[in-house]
C-alpha positions in Angstrom: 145.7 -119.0 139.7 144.4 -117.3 136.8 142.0 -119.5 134.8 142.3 -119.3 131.0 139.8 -118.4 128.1 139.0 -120.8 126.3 140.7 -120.9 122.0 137.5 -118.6 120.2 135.3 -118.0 123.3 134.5 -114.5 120.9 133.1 -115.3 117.7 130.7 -113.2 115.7 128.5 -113.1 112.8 129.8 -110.9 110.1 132.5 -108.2 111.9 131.8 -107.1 115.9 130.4 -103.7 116.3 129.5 -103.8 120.0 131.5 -104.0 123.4 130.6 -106.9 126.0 132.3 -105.6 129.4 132.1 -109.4 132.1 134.0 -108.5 135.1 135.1 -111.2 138.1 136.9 -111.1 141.5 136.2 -111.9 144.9 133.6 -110.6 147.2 133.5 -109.4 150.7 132.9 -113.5 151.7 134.8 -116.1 150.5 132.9 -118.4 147.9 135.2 -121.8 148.4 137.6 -124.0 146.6 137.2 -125.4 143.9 133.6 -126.0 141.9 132.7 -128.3 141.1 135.4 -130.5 142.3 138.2 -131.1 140.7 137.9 -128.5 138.0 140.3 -126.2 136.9 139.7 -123.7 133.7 137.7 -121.1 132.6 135.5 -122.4 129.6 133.2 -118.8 129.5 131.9 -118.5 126.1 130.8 -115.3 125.3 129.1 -114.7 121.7 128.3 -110.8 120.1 126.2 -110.9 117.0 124.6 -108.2 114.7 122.5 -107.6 111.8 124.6 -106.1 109.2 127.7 -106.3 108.2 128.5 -103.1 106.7 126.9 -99.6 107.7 126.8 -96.0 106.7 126.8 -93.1 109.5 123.8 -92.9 110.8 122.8 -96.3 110.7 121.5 -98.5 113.4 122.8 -101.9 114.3 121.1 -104.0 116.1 123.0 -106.5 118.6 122.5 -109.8 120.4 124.9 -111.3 123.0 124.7 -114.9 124.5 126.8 -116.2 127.6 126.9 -119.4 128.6 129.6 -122.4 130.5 130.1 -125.4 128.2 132.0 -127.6 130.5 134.8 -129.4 130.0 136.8 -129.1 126.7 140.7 -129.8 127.4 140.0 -129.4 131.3 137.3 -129.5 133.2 135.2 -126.4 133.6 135.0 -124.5 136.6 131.6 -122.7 137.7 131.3 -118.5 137.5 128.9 -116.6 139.9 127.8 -113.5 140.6 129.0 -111.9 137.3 128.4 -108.4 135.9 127.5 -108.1 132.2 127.9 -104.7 130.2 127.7 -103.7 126.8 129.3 -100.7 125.1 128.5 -98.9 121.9 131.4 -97.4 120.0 131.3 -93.1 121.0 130.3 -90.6 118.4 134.0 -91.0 117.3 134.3 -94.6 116.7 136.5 -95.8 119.3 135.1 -98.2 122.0 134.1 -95.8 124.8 130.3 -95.4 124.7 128.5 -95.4 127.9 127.9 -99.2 129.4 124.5 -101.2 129.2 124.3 -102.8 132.0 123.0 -106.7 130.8 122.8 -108.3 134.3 124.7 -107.7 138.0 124.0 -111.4 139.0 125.4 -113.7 136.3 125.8 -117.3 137.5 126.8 -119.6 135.3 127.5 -123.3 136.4 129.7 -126.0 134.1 126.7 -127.6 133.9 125.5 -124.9 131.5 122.5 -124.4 134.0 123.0 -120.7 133.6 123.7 -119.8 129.8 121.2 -116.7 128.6 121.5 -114.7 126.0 120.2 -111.0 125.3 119.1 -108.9 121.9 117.8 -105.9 121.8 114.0 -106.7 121.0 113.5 -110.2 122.7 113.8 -111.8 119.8 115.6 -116.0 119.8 114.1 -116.6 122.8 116.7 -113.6 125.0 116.1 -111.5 127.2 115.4 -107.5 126.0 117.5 -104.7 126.1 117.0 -101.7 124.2 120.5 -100.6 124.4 122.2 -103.2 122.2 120.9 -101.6 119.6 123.6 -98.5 118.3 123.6 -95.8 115.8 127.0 -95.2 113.7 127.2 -91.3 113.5 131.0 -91.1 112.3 132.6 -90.4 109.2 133.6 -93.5 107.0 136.2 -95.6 108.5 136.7 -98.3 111.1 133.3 -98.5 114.0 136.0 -99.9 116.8 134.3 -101.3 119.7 135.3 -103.7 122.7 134.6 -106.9 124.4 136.2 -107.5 127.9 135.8 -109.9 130.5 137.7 -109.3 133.9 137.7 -108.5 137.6 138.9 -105.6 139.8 139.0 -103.4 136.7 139.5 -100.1 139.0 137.8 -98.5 136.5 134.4 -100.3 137.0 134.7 -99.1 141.0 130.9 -99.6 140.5 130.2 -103.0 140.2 130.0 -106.1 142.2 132.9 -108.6 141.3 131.8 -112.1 140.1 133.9 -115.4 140.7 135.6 -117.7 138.8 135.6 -121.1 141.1 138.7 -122.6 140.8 141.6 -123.8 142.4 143.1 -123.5 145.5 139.7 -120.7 145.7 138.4 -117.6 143.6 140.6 -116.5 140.9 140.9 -113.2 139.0 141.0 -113.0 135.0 140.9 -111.1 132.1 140.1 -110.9 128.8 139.9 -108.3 126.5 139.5 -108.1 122.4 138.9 -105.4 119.6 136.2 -105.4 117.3 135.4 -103.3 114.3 133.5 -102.9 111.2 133.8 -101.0 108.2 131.8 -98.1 107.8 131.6 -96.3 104.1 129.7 -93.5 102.2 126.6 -94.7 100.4 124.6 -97.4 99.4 122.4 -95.7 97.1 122.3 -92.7 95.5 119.7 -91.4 98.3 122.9 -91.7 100.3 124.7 -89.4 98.6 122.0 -86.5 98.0 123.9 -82.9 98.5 120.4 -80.8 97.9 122.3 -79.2 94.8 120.6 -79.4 91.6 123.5 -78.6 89.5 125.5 -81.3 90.9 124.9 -85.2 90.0 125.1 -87.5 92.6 125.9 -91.0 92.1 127.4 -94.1 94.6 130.2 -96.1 93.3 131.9 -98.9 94.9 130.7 -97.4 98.5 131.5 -93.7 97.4 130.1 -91.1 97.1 130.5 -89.0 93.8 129.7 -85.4 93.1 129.7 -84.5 89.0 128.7 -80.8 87.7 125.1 -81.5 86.0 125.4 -80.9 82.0 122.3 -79.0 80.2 121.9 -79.8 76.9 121.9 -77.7 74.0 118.9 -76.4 72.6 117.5 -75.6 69.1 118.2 -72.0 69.7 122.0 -71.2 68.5 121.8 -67.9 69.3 121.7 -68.9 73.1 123.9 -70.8 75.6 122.3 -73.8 78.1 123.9 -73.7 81.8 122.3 -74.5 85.3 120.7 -72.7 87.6 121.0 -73.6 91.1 119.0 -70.3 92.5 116.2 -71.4 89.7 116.6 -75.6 90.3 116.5 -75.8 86.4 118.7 -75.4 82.7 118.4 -72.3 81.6 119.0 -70.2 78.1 121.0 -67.6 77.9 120.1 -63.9 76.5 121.0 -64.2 72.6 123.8 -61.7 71.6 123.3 -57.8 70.4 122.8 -57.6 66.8 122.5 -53.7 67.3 124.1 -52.2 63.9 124.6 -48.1 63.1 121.3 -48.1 60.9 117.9 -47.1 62.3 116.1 -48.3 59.4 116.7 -52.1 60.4 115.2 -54.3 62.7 118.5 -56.3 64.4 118.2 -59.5 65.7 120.0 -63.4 66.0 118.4 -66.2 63.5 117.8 -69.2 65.9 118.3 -71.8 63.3 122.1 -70.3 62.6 122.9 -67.9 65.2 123.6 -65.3 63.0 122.7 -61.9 63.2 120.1 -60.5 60.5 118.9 -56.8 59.6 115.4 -56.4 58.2 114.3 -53.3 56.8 111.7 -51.6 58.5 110.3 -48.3 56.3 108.2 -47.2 59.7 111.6 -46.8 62.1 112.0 -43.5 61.1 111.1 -40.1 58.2 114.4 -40.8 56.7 113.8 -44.2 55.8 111.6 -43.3 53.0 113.7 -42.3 50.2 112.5 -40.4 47.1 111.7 -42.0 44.1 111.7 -45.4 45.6 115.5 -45.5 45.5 116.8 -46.2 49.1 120.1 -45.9 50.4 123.9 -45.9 49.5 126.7 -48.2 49.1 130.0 -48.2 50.9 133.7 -50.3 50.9 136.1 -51.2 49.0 139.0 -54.1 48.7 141.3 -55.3 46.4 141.1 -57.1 42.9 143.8 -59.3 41.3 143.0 -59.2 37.8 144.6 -58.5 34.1 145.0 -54.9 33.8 146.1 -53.4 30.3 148.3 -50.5 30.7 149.0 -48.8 27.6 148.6 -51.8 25.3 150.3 -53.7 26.8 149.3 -56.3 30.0 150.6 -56.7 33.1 149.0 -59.0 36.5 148.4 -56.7 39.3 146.6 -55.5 42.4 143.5 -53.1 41.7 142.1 -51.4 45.3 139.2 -49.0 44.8 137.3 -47.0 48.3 133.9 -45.7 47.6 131.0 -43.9 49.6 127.9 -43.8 47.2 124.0 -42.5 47.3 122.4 -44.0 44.9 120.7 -40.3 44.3 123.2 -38.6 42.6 121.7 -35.2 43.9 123.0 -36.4 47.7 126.4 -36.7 48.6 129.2 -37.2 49.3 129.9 -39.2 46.3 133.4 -40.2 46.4 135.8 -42.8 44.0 139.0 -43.9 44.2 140.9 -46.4 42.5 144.8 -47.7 42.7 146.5 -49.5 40.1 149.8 -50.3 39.0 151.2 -46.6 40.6 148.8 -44.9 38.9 145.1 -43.0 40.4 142.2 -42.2 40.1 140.0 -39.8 41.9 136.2 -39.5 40.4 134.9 -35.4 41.0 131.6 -36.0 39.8 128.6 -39.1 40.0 127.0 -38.5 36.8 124.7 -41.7 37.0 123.7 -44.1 40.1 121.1 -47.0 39.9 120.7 -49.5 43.1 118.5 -52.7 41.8 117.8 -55.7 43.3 119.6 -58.7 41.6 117.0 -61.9 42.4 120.3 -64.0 42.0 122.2 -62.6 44.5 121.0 -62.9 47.8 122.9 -61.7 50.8 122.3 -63.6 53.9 120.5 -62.0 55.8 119.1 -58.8 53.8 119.1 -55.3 55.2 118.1 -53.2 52.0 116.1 -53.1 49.2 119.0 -53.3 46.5 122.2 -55.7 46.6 123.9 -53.8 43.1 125.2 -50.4 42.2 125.9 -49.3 38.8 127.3 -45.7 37.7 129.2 -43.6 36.0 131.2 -40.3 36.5 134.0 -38.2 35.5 137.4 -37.3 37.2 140.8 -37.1 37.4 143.6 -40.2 36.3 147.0 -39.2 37.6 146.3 -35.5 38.4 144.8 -34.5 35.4 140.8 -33.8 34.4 138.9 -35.5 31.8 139.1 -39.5 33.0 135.6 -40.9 32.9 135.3 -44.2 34.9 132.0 -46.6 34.9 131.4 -49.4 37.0 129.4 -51.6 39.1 129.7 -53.0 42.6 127.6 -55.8 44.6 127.2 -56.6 48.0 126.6 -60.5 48.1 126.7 -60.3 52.4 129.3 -60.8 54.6 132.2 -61.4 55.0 132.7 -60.1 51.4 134.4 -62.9 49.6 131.6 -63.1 47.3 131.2 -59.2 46.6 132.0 -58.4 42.9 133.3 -55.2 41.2 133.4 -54.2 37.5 135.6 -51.0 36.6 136.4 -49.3 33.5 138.3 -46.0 33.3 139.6 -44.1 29.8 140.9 -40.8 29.1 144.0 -40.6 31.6 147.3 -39.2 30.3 149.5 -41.0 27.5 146.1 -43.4 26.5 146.2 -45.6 29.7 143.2 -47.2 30.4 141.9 -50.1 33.3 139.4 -52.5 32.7 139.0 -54.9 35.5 136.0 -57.2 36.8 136.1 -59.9 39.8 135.3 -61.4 43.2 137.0 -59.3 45.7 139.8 -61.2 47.4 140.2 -58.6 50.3 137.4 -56.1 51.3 134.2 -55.5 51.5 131.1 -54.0 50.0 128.2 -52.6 52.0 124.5 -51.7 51.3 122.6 -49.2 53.3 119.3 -48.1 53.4 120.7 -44.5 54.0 
């Protein structure tokens, strides 16, 4: 009859990761009835132990696995002979089919517990060595599935010599078979999780691995933007932004402290940056005003626009004028007067010239007809204008109209150039 295993004849420390392969059967002779007398179970206790209890691939686990008869428990305990003892690893894919250690071909183990060994896989606790109870996990995270089995006449195991169990009326067959697994996961430590990419930050949380895009910090230089390298392994700085403007005589180039864009004179770019008499340049632009204008004695709130294109030597043009008001025009034919001076209040961020105000006068026509004379004065504060100021008086159109106007442009722009 077949004998029975005994309640927890398996038991580990931790979870299983090994396979324990004990097989049993008769032999070419018969081995008798029962022994010792009288008996009639299977008390086998077979123990698989390891050293960790939770691994990452490419780990090695270290196993130890004890066999022994304890006699009697709820019957009395028959004697097994002549066993075969194999251990599996889990495969390269988890599941329990690694190739077999073979522990011992002649197990005997008495009731009288005569014959109980055990064997780890350096010695160690007093067993017997065996190298291959030690396994390396090289499978992605999951379940490491391996199996213990005892039996006989497995027709797989064509191999081995078949052991006895000594029972009654003579030599029985059993079997006993149970999955075992362990958990394995990602990381430990951030070592675990390394990807060789500088630009990516590795970290290990709760067993997983974690993979974030590394962040380069900001520099003091605003003109340029901070972003990683993986070629160079490092943070690196942008190229700052072209500054390049239309006039040779300026040096262009981004403020690092604002990440602006400035324009410093430089006299030695080029002949024409040297200007006679000392007075450089010209003024451009135009925009709008929205001041009092008085229109033949009488007042009325309106929009003044004025375009110019000014050298501040009258001998060079073009020099051209034109102002809009109220429906009516003005077109100046001659720049009688033109001086460009520096005004130490205002100071246009960043300068380009030598002057920042243009005052002048010159005659023209108001509404088609000669004889208007218009003087004004315009300032270029920097960009983006809002703080640009224009002054403008005109006299002498038809009927007695005059303008006289003076503010902040609220649209526009006005533009000092060195030439």
């Amino acid at each position: 009859m077949n004998a029975e295993t005994s309640g927890s004849s398996i038991r580990h420390l931790g979870a299983i990761l090994g396979g324990l392969l004990l097989t049993f059967g008769s032999g070419a002779t018969a081995l008798g009835a029962q022994s010792p007398e009288g008996c009639n179970a299977n008390r086998l206790f077979i123990d698989i132990a390891h050293d960790v209890s939770i691994i990452t691939s490419g780990q090695q686990v270290n196993h130890r696995v004890t066999i022994a008869n304890p006699g009697p428990g709820s019957g009395l305990a028959c004697d097994v002979t002549n066993v075969d003892i194999v251990f599996q690893c889990p495969a390269l894919d988890g599941t329990p089919t690694g190739t077999a250690t073979t522990l011992t071909t002649t197990g005997n183990y008495p009731a009288d517990g005569s014959g109980n060994t055990c064997y780890s896989f350096d010695g160690s606790g007093g067993c017997q060595a065996n190298p291959g109870l030690s396994c390396t996990v090289n499978v992605n995270p999951g379940v490491w599935q391996a199996n213990a089995v005892v039996q006989a006449g497995d027709p797989a195991m064509t191999d081995m010599t078949m052991g006895a169990l000594h029972d009654v009326p003579g030599e029985s067959a059993f079997s006993y078979n149970k999955q075992m697994g362990v958990a394995v996961v990602e990381c430990f430590t951030v070592a675990d999780c390394n990807d060789n990419l500088f630009c990516m930050d590795d970290a290990c949380v709760s067993n997983v691995c974690q993979h974030t895009a590394h962040s380069c910090p900001a520099d003091s230089d605003l003109c340029t933007a901070e972003s990683c390298d993986e070629t160079a392994n490092a943070c690196v700085s942008s190229a700052p932004p072209s500054c390049a403007d239309t006039d040779i005589c300026t040096d262009d180039s981004c403020v690092p402290a604002t990440g602006l864009c400035q324009h410093t004179f430089d006299v030695t770019n080029d002949p024409s940056c040297s200007s006679p008499a000392g007075v450089p340049g010209r003024m451009t632009g135009g925009g709008s005003l929205f001041e009092t204008a008085k229109v033949r004695s009488s007042k009325t709130e309106g929009r003044v626009t004025h375009g110019f294109d000014l050298h501040c030597d009258p001998e060079i043009g073009p020099n051209n004028l034109e102002v809009n008001w109220s429906g009516n025009h003005f077109h100046m034919e001659e720049l009688l007067t033109a001086v460009c001076t520096d005004d130490p209040v205002i100071e246009p961020p960043p300068p380009g010239v030598e002057f920042d105000t243009f005052d002048g006068t010159g005659t023209g026509r108001c509404n088609g007809e000669a004889g208007a004379s218009i003087t004004f004065q315009f300032t270029d504060a920097g960009e983006p204008g809002t703080a640009d100021h224009a002054t403008i008086n005109i006299t002498g159109c038809p009927g007695g109209l005059t303008l006289s106007v003076s503010g902040f442009l609220k649209k526009g722009n006005h533009q000092a150039h060195r030439h």
